[in-house]
N, C-alpha and C positions, 0 to 999 in steps of 0.2 A: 328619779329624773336624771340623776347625773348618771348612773349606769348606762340607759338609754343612749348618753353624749358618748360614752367612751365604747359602748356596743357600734355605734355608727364608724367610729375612727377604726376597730377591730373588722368590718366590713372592708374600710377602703383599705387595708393595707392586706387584706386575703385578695383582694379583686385584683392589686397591684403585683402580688407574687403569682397569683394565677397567670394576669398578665405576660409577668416574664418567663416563667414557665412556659409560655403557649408561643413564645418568642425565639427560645430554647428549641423548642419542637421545627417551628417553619424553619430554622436556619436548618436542620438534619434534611428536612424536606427536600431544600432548596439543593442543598448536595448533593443530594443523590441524583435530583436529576440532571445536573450540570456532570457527573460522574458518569452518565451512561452517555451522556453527547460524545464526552471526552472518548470513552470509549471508542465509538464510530469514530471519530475523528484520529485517534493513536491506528485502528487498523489501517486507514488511509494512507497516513505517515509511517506505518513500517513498512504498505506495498511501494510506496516513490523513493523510500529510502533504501532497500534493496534495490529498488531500478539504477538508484542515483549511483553508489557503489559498482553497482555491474558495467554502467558503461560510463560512467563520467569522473571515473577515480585512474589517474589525477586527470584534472580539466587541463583544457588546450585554450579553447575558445574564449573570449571574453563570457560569450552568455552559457557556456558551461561553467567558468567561474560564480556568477549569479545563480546557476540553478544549484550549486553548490553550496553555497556561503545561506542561502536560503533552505535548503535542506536542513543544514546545521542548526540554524535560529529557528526553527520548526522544531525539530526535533525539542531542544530546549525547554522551546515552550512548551510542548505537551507535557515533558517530566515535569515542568517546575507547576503546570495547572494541579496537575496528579498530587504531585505533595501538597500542595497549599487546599485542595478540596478534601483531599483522606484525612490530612492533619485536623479540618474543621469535623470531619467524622469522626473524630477518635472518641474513645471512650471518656465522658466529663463527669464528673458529683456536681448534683445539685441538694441544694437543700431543701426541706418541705417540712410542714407539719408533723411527727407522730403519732401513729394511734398504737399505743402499747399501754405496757400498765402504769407506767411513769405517768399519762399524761391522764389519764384515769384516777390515780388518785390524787393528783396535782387537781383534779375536778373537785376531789372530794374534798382537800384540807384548803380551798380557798374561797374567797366570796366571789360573786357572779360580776363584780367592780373590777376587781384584782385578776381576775380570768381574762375580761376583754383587754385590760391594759398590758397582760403580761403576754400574751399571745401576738395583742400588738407591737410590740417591742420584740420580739421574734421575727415575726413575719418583716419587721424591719430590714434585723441583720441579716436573716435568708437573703429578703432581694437585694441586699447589696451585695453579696459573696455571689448570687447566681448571678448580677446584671454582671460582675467582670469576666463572670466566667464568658456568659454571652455574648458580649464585647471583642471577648478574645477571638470567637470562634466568627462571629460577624467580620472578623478585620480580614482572619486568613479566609475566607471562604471570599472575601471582595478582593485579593488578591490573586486566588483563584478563577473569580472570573473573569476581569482585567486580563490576566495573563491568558484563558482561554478564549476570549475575544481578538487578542494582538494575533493567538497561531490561525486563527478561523482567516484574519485580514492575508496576514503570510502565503497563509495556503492558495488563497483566491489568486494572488501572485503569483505562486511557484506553475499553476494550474496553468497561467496564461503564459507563462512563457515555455511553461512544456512544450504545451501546442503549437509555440512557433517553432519549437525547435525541432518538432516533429515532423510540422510542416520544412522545414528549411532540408531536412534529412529527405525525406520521400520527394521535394524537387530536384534536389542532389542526385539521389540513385535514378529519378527518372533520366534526367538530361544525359549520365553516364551511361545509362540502357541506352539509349538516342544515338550515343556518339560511337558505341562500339559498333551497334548496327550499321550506323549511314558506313561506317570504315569497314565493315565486313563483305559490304555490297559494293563498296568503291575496292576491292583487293579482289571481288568475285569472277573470273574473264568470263566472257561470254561464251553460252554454247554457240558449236558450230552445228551448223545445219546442214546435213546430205545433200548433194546434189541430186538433181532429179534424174533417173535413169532415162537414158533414149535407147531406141530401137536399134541402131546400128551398135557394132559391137569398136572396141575401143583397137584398131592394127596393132599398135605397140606395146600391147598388152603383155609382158614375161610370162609366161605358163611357167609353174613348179617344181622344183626338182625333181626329176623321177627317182625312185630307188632301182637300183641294179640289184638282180633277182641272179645266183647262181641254178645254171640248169642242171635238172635231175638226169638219172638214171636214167637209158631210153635204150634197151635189148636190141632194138630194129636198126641201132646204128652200131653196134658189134657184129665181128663175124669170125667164127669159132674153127681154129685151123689144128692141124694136127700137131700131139704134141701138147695139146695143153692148154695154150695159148693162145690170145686171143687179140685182136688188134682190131681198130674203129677202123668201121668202112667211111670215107670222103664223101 
């Protein structure tokens, strides 16, 4: 009968280390997939962070200053979620039951009393050595998400003031488009227009230079005298 009492107490402390055991597990769970969010969210934050570097290094503006300084705390964040969620992935010991030969003839040299109580006194000290371990890795992994929660709000920020500043730049270039034009057509003179031809012709009109032509050779105005020579007829 008293076996039976201490076989019961040997249940609740195997159900209790199973328990954290299974506690152990969801927290790996839980990391991994907070580590693939993180993922999506770090490529996001290294495409706005190279933008931010290309054109906003150094800032001018006041809200280039804030897309700045929010960059930076972004950034941040995402490192410090990475470390606090890997750190909760790292490699832990836990403790458990064995099945070896130890525990096989520890079957054999003890009575069936002595086995549930001493197992229960095991399975004790297990769950107290696994719950700090899981304690440990429950604190970083909720500081990990705390801190990937604060870059998610960040980001929703950095997101809307991009777009004004996007929008504020594309009103910029347009009204500049605007103003070079209206000035390009205010500097343009006007064509003139031909007069329409009439019928009669213009009296005062200069005719063109002519060119002077020397004249050729022409037989018919020589006249061939004795002697040799020869002399233009008038």
């Amino acid at each position: 009968m008293s076996s039976e009492k201490y076989k019961e107490l040997y249940i609740l402390s195997k159900e209790a280390l199973n328990e954290e055991m299974g506690r152990f597990a969801r927290i790996d769970e839980k990391a991994s997939k907070y580590l693939s969010i993180l993922t999506l969210l770090a490529g996001s934050v290294a495409y706005f962070g190279k933008w931010v570097i290309e054109n906003l290094v150094p800032p001018i503006t006041a809200l280039e200053w804030i897309l700045v300084i929010l960059a930076t705390i972004l950034c941040a964040g995402i490192f410090l979620s990475w470390f606090f969620i890997f750190n909760s992935m790292r490699l832990h010991s836990v403790i458990k039951p064995p099945l070896n030969d130890e525990m096989i003839k520890f079957f054999d040299d003890n009575t069936l009393i002595d086995i549930y109580y001493a197992l229960t006194k095991g399975n004790k000290e297990a769950l107290r050595e696994n719950r700090v371990t899981t304690d440990r890795k429950s604190k970083q992994l909720y500081y990990g998400y705390n801190t990937l929660i604060t870059s998610g709000f960040v980001l929703v920020a950095f997101l809307t003031l991009f777009l004004i500043y996007s929008w504020n730049n594309t009103s910029n270039i347009t009204k500049t488009e605007r103003s070079i034009a209206m000035t390009k057509s205010k500097d343009e003179k006007p064509q003139t227009t031909e007069k329409p031809s009439s019928d009669k012709p213009n009296p005062n009109i200069v005719p063109p230079t002519y060119d002077m032509v020397t004249e050729g050779y022409d037989p018919s105005k020589v006249q061939i005298k004795k002697g040799g020579k020869s002399t233009k007829k008038k």
